[in-house]
C-alpha positions, 0 to 999 in steps of 0.5 A: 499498523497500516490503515485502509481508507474505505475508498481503498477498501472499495477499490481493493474488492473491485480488483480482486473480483474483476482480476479473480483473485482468491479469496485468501489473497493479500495486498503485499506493500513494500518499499524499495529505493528509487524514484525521484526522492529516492524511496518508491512504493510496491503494492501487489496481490501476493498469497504467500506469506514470508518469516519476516512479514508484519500482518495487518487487517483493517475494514476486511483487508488484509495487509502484509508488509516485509519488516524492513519496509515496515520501518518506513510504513508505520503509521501509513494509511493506504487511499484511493482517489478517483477523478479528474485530478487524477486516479488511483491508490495513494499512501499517507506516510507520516514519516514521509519528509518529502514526497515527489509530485506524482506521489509514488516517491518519498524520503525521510 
């Protein structure tokens, strides 16, 4: 499963309503290689749904992920942070080993 934190969950309504996006639109993650720890994060409004993709809903937000990247996110929980140190969405991957400073990277 992949869990959205309520400030994620603010921020995912605010985009679809200021990008008007539809309604039966879903947060697409995956994971691709590359970055400085070697694997980053993908993140995307997407509509349609593939054979392999896992299906998760929490606090209203839909969640798709393809079954490779799955592998890598279970457990994960989806954040938003706003502020001086820094804004914008971040994952909490407990299989993560290590994790670049910016935060888009990570290897396990």
């Amino acid at each position: 499963m992949i869990n959205v934190s309520d400030s994620a969950k603010d921020q995912v309504f605010k985009l679809k309503a200021d990008q008007e996006v539809t309604q039966d639109a879903f947060i697409r993650v995956g994971v691709k290689g590359g970055g400085c720890s070697g694997l980053t994060y993908l993140m995307d409004f997407d509509t349609e749904l593939k054979d392999d993709d896992k299906v998760f809903e929490d606090k209203g937000v839909k969640i798709v992920v393809d079954k490779k990247s799955f592998l890598y996110l279970i457990g994960t929980e989806l954040d938003f942070a706003g502020g001086l140190n820094g804004k914008g969405f971040s994952f909490i991957n407990p299989n993560a080993n290590r994790t670049c400073g910016c935060g888009e990277s990570f290897s396990i």
